[in-house]
N, C-alpha and C positions, 0 to 999 in steps of 0.2 A: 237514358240520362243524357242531357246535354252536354257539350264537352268544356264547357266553363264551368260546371260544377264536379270533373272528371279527376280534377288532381287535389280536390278538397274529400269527397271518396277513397283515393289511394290514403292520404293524412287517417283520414278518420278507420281504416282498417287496421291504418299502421298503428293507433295507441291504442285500439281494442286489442288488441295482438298484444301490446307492452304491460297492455294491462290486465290481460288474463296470466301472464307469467308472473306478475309482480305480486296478484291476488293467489294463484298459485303455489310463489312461494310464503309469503305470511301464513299461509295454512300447513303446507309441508313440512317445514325448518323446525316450528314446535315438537312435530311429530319424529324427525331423524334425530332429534337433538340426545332423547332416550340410547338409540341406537349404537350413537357415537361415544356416547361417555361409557359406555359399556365395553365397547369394542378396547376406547382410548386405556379403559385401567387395566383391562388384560394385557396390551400391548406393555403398556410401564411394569406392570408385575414380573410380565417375562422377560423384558429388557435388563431387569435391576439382578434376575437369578434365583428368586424365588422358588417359583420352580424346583430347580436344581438343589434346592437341599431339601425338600418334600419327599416322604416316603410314596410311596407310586400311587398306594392305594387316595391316600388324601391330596396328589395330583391329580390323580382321576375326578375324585367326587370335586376338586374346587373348578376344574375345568369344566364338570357336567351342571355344576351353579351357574358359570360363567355361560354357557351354552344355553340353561333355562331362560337365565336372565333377557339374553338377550334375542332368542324366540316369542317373552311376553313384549318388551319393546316393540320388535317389527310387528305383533298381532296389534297393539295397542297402537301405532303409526298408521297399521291399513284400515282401520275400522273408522267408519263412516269418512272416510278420503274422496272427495268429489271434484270435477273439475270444472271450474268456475266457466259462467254463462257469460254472450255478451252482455244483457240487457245488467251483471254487475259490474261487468268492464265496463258499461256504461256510467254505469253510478259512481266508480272509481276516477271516471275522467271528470264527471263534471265536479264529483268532489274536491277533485285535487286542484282544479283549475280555478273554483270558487265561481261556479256558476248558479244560478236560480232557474228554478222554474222546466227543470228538465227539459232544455235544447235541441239534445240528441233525440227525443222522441216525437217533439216538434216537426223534425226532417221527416220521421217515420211515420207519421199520423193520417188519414186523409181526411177531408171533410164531408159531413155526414150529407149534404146532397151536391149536385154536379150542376143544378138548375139557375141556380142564385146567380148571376155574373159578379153582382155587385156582394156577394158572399167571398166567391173565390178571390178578387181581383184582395181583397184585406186576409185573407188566407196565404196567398201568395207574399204579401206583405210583412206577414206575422212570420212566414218561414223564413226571409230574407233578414228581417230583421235578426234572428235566433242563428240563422248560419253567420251572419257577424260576428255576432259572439262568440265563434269557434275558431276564432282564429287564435287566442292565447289558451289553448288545448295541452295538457299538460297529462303528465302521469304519476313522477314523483316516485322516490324513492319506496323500497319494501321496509314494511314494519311489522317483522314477525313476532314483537312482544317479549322475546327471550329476554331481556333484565326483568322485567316483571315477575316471571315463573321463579326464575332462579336471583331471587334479589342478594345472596351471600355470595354470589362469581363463584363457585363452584367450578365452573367450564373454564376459568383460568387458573386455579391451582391443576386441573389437570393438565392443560396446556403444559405446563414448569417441569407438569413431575416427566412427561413426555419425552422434553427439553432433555431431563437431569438423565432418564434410562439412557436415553440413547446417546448421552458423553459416558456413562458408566460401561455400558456395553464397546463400545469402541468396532473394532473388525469383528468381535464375536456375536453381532445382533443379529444374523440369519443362522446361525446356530444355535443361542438360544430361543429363538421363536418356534423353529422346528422341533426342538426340545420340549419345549413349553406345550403344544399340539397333542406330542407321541410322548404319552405318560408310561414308565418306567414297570409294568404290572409284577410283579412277583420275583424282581431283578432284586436290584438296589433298595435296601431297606429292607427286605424280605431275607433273611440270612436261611441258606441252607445246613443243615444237622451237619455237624462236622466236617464242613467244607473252612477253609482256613485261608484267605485271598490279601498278599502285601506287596504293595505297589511304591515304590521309593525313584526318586528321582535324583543322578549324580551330576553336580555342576561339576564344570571343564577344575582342573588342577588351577586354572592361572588366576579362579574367581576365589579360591580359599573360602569360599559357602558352604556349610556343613548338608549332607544329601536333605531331601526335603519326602517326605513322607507323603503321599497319597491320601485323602479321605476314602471311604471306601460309598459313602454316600454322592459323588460325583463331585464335580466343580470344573470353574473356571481358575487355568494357573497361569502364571508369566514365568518362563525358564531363561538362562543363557542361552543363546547357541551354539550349539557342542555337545550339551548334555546328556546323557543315556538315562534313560528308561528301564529299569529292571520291575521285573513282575513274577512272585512267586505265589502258585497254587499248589497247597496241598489237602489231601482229604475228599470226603463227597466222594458221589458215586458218577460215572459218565467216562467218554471219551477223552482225546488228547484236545485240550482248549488251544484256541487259536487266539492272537492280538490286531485287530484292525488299526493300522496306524495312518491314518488319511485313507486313500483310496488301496493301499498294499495292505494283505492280510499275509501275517508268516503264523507258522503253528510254533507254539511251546515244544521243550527240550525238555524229554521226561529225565528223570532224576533217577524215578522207581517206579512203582506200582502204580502207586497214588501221588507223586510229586513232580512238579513240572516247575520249568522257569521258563523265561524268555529276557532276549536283553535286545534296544536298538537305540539308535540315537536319534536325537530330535534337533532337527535343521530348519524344520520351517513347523510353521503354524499346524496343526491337526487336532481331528478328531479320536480320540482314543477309547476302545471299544473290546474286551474283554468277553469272549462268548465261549461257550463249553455246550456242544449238542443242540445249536441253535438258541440257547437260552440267552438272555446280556447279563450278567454277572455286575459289570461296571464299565461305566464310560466318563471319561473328565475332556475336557477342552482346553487344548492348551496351546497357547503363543511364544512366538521366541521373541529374543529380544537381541540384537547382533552386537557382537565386543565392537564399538567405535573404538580408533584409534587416535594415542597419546596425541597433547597436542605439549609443546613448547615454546617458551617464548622469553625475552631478556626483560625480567623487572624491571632494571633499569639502563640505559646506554651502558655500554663495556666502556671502560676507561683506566687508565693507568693508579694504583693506590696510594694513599695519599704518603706513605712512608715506605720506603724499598724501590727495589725493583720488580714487583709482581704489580700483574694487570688486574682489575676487581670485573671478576664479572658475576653480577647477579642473577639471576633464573627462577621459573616458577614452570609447575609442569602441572599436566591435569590427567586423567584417566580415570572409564569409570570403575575398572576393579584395580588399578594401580599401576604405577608407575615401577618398572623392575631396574633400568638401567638409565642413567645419562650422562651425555658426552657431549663436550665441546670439540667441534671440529675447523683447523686454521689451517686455512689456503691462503700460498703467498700470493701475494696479487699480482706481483712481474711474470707470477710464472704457474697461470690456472691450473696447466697439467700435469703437476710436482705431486707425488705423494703429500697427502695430507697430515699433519700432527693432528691425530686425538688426545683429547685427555679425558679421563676419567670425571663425572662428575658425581661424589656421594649422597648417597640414599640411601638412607635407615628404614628399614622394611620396605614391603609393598605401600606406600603412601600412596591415596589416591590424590591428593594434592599437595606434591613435595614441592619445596621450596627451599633454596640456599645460596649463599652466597662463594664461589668457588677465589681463589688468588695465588695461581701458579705464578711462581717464580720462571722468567724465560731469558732471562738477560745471558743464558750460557748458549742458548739456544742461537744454532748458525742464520736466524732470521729475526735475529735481536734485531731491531735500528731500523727494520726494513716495514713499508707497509702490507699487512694480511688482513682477511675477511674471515671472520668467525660466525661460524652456524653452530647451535644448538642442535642436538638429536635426542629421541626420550622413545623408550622400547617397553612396549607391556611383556608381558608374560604369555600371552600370542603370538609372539613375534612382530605384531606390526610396528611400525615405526611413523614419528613424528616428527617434523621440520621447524626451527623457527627460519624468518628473515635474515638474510647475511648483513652484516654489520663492519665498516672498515675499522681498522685502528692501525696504529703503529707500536710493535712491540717496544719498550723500555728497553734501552742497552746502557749495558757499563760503561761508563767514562775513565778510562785508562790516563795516567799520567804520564806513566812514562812511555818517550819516543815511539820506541822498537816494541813495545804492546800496545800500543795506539795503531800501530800501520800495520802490527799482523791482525787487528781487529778490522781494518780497511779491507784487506786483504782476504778475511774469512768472509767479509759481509759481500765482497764481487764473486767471490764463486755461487756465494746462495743466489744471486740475481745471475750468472751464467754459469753453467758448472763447465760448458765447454769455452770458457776463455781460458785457459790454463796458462796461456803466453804470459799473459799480462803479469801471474801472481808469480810464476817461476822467475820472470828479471826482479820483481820488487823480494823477493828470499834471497835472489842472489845480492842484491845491492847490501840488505840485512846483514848477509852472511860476511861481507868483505868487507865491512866495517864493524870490527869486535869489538872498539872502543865504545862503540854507542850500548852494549852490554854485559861491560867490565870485564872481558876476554875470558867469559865463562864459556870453558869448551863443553860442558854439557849443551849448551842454548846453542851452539854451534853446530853440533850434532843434531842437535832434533830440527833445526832450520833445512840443513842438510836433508835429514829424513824425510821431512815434508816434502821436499822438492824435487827429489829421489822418486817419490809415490808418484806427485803427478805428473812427473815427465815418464816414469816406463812401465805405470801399472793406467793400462788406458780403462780398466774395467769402471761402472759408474762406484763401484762402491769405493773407489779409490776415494774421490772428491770429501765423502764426509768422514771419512779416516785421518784425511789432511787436515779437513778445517778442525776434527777433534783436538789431532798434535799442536796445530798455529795456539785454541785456545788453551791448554796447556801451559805452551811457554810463555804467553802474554800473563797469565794468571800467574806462572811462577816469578816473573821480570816487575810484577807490578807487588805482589804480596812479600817476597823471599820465601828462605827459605825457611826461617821460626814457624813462621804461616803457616806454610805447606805440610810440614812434621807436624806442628799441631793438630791441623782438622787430621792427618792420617792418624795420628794417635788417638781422637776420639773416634775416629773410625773405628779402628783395632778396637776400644774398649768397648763399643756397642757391639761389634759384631762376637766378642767373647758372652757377653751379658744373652745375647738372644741364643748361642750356645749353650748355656748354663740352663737356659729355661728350657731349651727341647729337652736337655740330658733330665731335668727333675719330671718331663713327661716320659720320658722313657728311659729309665734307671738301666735297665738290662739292654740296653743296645751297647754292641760293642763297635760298631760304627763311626756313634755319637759320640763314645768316649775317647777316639782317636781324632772326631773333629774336635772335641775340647782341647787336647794337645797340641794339634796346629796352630789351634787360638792364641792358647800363651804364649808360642811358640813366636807368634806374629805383633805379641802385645808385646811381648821382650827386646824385638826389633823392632818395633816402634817408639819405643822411649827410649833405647841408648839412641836412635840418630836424630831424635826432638833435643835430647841430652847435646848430643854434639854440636847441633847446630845451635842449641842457646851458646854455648862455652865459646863458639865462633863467633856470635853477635856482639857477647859483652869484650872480646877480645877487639872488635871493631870501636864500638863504640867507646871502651877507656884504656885503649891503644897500650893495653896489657901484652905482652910477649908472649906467643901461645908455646904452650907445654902440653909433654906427652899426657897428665894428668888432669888435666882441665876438668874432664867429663864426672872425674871421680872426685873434684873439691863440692859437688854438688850432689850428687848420691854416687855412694861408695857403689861399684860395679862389682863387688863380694856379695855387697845384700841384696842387689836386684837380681843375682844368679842363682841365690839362696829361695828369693821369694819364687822365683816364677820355676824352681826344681821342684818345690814343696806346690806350688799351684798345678804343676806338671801330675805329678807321683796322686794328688789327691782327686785331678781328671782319672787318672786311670784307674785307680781303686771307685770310682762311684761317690768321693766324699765331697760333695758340690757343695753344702755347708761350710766346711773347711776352705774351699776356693772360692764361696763370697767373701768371708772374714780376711781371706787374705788379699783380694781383690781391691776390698775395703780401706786396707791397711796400705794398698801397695797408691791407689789411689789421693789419700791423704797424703803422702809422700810428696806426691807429682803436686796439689794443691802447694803444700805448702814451699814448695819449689818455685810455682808460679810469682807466690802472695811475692816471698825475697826476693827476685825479680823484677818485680814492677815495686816493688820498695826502691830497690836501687835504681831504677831507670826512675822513678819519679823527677829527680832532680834535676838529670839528664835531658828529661822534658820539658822540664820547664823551663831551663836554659837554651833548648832546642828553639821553643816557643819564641821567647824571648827573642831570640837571631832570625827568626823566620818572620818576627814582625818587626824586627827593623829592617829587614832585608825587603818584606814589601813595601816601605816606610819608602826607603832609599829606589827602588824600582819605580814607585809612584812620582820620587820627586825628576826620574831618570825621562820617565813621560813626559813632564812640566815643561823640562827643558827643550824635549821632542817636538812637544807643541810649538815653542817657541821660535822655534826651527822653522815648522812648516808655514810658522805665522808670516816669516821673515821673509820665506819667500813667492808669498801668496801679495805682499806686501813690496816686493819689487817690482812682481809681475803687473800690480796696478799701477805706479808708478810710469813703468814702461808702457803701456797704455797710454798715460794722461798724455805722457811723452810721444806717443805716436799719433795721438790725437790735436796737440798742438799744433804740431809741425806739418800736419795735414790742411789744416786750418791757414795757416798762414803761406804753406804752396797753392791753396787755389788762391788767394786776393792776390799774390804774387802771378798765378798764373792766367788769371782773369785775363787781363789787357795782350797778354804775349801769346795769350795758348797756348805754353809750352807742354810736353809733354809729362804725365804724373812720373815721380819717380816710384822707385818698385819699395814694398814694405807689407805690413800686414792690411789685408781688407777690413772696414767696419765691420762683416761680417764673421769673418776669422775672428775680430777681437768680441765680437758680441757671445761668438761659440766659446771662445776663452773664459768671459768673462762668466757664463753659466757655469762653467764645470768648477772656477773657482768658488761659487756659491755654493757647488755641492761640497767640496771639499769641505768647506768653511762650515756649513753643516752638518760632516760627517765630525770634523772637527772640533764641534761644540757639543756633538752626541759624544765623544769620549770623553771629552773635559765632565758632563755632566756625571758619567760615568766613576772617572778617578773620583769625582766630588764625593761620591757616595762612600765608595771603597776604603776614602781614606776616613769620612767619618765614622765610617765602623770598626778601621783599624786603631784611631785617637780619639774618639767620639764630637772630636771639634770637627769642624771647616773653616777654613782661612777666609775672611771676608773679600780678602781681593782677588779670587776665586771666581765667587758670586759676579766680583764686577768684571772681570773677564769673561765670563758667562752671557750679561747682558752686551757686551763691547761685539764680540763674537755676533750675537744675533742680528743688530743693527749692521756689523759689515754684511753679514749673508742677504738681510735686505734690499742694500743699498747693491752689493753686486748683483740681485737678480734683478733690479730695476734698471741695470745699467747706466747707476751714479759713480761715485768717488769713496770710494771704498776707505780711503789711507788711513784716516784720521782715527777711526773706530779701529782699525788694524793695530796703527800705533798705540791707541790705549790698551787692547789688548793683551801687546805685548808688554808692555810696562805693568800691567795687573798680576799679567803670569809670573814675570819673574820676580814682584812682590809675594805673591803667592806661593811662592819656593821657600824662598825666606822665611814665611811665617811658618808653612813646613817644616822648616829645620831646627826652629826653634819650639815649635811643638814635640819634634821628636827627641830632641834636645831634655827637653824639661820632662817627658814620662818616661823614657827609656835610659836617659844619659848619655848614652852612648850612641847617636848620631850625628857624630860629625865627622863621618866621615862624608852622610849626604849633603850637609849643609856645605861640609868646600865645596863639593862637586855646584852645588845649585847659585851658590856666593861666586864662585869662580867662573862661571859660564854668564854667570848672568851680568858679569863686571865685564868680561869679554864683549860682552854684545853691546853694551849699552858706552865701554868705555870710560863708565866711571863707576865708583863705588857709591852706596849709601850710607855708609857709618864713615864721619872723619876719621876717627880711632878706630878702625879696622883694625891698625898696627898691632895696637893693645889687645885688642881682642883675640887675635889671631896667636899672640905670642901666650896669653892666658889657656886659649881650648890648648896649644902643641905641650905647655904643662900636664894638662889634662891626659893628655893622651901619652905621657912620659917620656914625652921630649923635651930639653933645653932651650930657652928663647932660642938658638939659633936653627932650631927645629931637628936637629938630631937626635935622635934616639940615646936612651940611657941606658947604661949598664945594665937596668932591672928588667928593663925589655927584652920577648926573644930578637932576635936577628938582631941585636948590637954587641956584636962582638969588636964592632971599633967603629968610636966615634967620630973617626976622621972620615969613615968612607961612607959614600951613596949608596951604594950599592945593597939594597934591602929584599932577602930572598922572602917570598911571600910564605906564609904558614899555612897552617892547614884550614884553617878557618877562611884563608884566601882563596885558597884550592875551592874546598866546597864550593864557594857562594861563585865560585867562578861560572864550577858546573852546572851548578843552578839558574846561571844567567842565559848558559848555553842552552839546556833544556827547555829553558824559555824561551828566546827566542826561536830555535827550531819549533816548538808549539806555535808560536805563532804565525811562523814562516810557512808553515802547512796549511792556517787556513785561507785559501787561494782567495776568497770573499773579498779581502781586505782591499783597501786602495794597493795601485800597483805604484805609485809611492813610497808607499810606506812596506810592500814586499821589497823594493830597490834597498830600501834604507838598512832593512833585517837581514837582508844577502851580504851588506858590505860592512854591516856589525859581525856577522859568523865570518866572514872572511880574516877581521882583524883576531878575531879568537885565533 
């Protein structure tokens, strides 16, 4: 063969070749097709378990169907199977290629003499031609006909069901196929005469699953993991049965004769296998399934609640046999290595999906005020455990009013952020301590200061520190509540803590224990109410400056009957007649009610008189500000001024110094005044943030606002403006201050017209503000003035009359203050010192508050 026609040879072997497989398989694929679907439904029957609940014997015979079946298949695939020729890989190429006149045997052919030249030379021509045509030689896909045979898709529902075994089967599909093979003969299904075979399976304690019973016909099961296995054989005739559990085999624990047990547990996946004298009795397949642990997490951001002092925090938890316990846990943040606060978080039953909302109260807690991270924890009944994400917050703390509980609450709150600074808190108890005035010269509060201070200077132990900060909160809570307060909650103390006595003693009548803690009780509830008793007799003694007497306690409840009720509450603990000690409990508590109701009958009045003074005394405080501002106004307003003035005169030394050169005299730099002129703008705007402020305060304490308020308001912003631009501030100053001190005014006649009785702040605010300005607004001030000292039970020449206290003679000046001066005096001081603490403020206006508590 020539070698120009050598690589059209390689071609033409290579699609005879493609084409005897392709012919190959279109004859084949019909023939496996049997094969396959026979093989594929055995596979899905024994995938699905079938099998497995067949008695052995019709295991056997549907396996020995399956096995015919599929011996007539392969007989009916090999009979008459040939393997295709080339001369039909021939017929295949030129079919496919869409040729005529068969080509390929053109090549093959020779011509019937050798002699002819002019025969060959068109021979040679005819072959040349024909190999032309082989160049678009094709093969083409197989087409073994299979939709035609099977025109219902048969071969794809088995495909599905294929699919569906082998997600039903899961990890146990090579145990049931092995199953499915090795049919069960004269085991299972086949009961033996008086053999008796129970097989029970016990989930773990934490799953609360009732046990699960065994079929004795086999199966596939899903268990916890944990679980045991128990298995009892009695009866039948044979040796001691053994249990195959996976690859370990243990023998049964005879009982007796005839009766045998076995117990083990199942941890992992196995085969379970039940034999007696080599026989199989019974076998099941079983999987475990491992306890995941809880998980937790915060429903929604923790945040402080919208009323109190408790923080809301939400939670949800999940498990798959339930949730036993959860806890919130709060780490301070200053101090990650601190023991942590848990709390408890309730759960009703095992819930495998609890959910609730917790809202502890923390404000007593020594890390009130301070920032912590709270983590959820959630515990199955396995012990494991769950985490949510930490979360910051800041716990909610009390706002103490008064001083001296205010600065032992400072004082609690730095130990919990250092517990070894102790320097710090032992001078600030001492400062406490050496001013009794600031806590009414109560030598009790002086003692427990003392004690505090005592601890942390000579007890170095750590358990000292939260000892202390318990006493600090203590005294802050007694300084801020009194003492009614404190007698009260103790007395509902005592009464609950008798109440839940009462109820152990009706669970156990016959303890004699019980019946001497109910003695203690009333014992404790007797001394509870004479010193709530006492300390009412003390308040009202306060408050309507009654004379105190040795009887006081007894015009309130006779000290005979309460000695009488709680002998008979006594006598009837110790006989066992707990009946008779509610009814008298009952009786004794009605008492103490109706003690209260007359109480706050009589202090109604008191309160509302109180009221009264408390809001014109903020009345008067607000207009005390007005004037404050006007102050600051005045001198924010010189300080431009001097400005303009230094900028003048700067002006007119350089044209002055232009020609002579002389040298600049010394004064403030542009730059100095420009530093000046910024901090007066803050001022000016700290200063319009409090004006806006009083605006509010006092529309909630008269529900008006003074209109020229407002326009001080707007004056204020254009100065702050005009000094951060480094204009001319004055002009907007000066209005200002002509608004505010309009705005005093209208104040005083607002408080004037709802209360009556302020004028005392409208002198103060008429009087300061004629001062400043130099003149008055009302012609007839005279009159006026001579009209309000009427009012107020003075003679036009403004001396006090007869009918007033402190005018025991109306020639003199001399006017000692009352009590109502006292008070509000205190009150002023109280205030101020509140505000003098908060170090935030302009240093300004801390100067101003130091040389206000000085004149006190």
């Amino acid at each position: 063969m020539s070698a120009a026609r050598e690589p059209f040879s390689r071609r033409l072997a290579r699609g005879r070749r493609l084409a005897r497989l392709a012919l190959g398989w279109e004859a084949l694929w019909p023939r496996l097709w049997p094969i396959l679907g026979v093989a594929g439904l055995f596979v899905a029957l024994a995938l699905s378990g079938l099998f497995l609940h067949l008695p052995g014997w019709l295991h056997a015979l549907l396996l020995l169907g399956f096995a015919l079946a599929l011996g007539a298949a392969m007989w009916r695939a090999g009979r008459g199977l040939a393997l295709p020729r080339d001369a039909e890989a021939d017929r295949r190429l030129e079919r496919e290629s869409g040729l005529s006149h068969r080509p390929l045997s053109t090549l093959t052919d020779r011509p019937a003499t050798q002699d002819d030249p002019m025969a060959l030379a068109l021979w040679q021509v005819h072959q040349a031609r024909a190999a032309a045509a082989l160049d678009r030689l094709r093969v083409g896909t197989p087409r073994p006909g299979l939709a035609a045979r099977d025109r219902r898709a048969l071969r794809m529902g088995l495909v599905v069901a294929l699919v569906a075994a082998v997600g039903i089967a899961g990890r146990e599909a090579p145990e049931r196929l092995r199953r499915a093979l090795q049919p069960a003969l004269g085991s299972v299904g086949t009961p033996i005469p008086g053999l008796r075979l129970e097989a029970w399976i016990s989930p773990p304690a934490y799953t609360g699953a009732a046990p699960l019973f065994l079929p004795l016909s086999g199966g596939a099961l899903n268990v916890p993991a944990g679980s045991r296995l128990q298995v009892s054989l009695s009866g039948g005739h044979g040796g001691v049965p053994d249990l195959q559990l996976g690859e370990a085999t243990m023998p049964f624990r005879a009982l007796d004769a005839t009766s045998f047990t076995v117990e083990a547990p199942l941890e992992t996946a196995a085969r379970i296998v039940v034999r007696r004298d080599g026989r199989e009795l019974a076998q099941w397949t079983l999987s475990t399934q491992a306890d995941a642990p809880p998980t937790i997490a915060f429903a929604e951001p923790p945040a402080a609640a919208s009323r109190g002092l408790a923080i809301r925090l939400p939670w949800r938890a999940e498990d798959d046999w339930g949730v036993t316990a959860a806890q919130a846990e709060i780490h301070l943040s200053a101090r990650p290595d601190a023991p942590p606060l848990v709390l408890d978080l309730p759960i009703s039953g095992q819930a495998r999906q609890p959910r609730g909302v917790a809202q502890p109260d923390l404000s007593a807690h020594p890390w009130a005020g301070l920032p912590v991270r709270i983590r959820l924890l959630a515990r199955d009944a396995a012990g494991q455990e769950g985490r949510s994400d930490e979360v910051e917050l800041e716990l909610p703390e009390r706002n103490f009013t008064h001083p001296v509980a205010r600065q032992l609450a400072a004082l609690r709150k730095s130990l919990s952020l250092d517990p070894l600074a102790r320097g710090g808190v032992q001078r600030g108890l001492d400062e406490l301590s050496l001013s009794p005035d600031a806590f009414d010269n109560d030598i009790t509060t002086f003692l427990a200061l003392r004690s505090a201070r005592y601890r942390l200077t000579h007890d170095q132990q750590p358990e000292a520190v939260p000892a202390a900060q318990e006493l600090m909160w203590q005294i802050a809570i007694a300084l801020e509540e009194g003492r009614t307060d404190r007698t009260a909650r103790a007395l509902a103390e005592a009464r609950q803590a008798l109440r839940d006595a009462m109820a152990e003693a009706e669970r156990n009548p016959k303890d004699a224990e019980q019946r001497a803690e109910l003695e203690r009780r009333v014992q404790e509830l007797r001394e509870a109410i004479a010193r709530h008793l006492q300390a009412l007799a003390e308040q009202l003694q306060r408050e309507n400056g009654e004379t105190p007497t040795p009887d006081a306690e007894a015009r309130m409840i006779d000290p005979q009957e309460l000695d009488r009720r709680t002998q008979e509450m006594r006598d009837a603990a110790r006989e066992g007649r707990t009946q008779d000690m509610q009814q008298q409990l009952a009786e004794l508590e009605q008492m103490l009610e109706d003690l209260q109701n007359g109480q706050m009958a009589r202090q109604e009045g008191g309160q509302n008189r109180q009221q009264q003074q408390q809001r014109q005394q903020r009345g008067q405080q607000q207009m005390g500000a007005i004037q404050d501002m006007v102050r600051r106004e005045g001198e924010m307003l010189d300080r431009s001024h001097q400005r303009d003035q230094a900028e003048t005169a700067e002006q007119q030394q350089q044209s002055r110094r232009a020609p002579r050169r002389q040298p600049p005299q010394e004064g403030q730099s542009p730059e100095q005044r420009a530093q000046e002129s910024q901090g007066d703008a803050r001022q000016q705007r700290a200063l319009r943030r409090a004006l806006g402020e009083l605006m509010q305060q006092f529309g909630d304490l008269t529900g008006e606002v003074p209109e020229a308020l407002g326009r001080a308001d707007q004056a204020m912003r254009q100065a702050q403006e005009a000094l951060g631009q480094g204009g001319d501030a004055s002009p907007h100053q000066q209005q200002a201050i002509r608004e505010l001190q309009e705005g005093a005014q209208q104040m005083a006649q607002t408080m004037q017209r709802q209360f009556g009785q302020g004028q005392q702040g409208q002198e103060e605010g008429e009087g300061q503000g004629e001062a400043r300005q130099g003149q008055g607004r009302d012609p007839n001030g005279q009159g006026r003035d001579q009209a309000r000292g009427q009012r107020e039970g003075r003679d036009p020449l403004g001396r006090p009359t007869r009918n007033e206290p402190n005018a025991n003679d109306q020639g003199s000046d001399t006017v000692v203050p009352g009590e109502a001066e006292a008070l509000r005096t205190r009150q002023l001081q109280e205030e101020l010192r509140r505000r003098g603490a908060e170090r935030e403020r302009p240093p300004s206006e801390l100067d101003y508050i130091e040389r206000l508590l000085k004149t006190f």
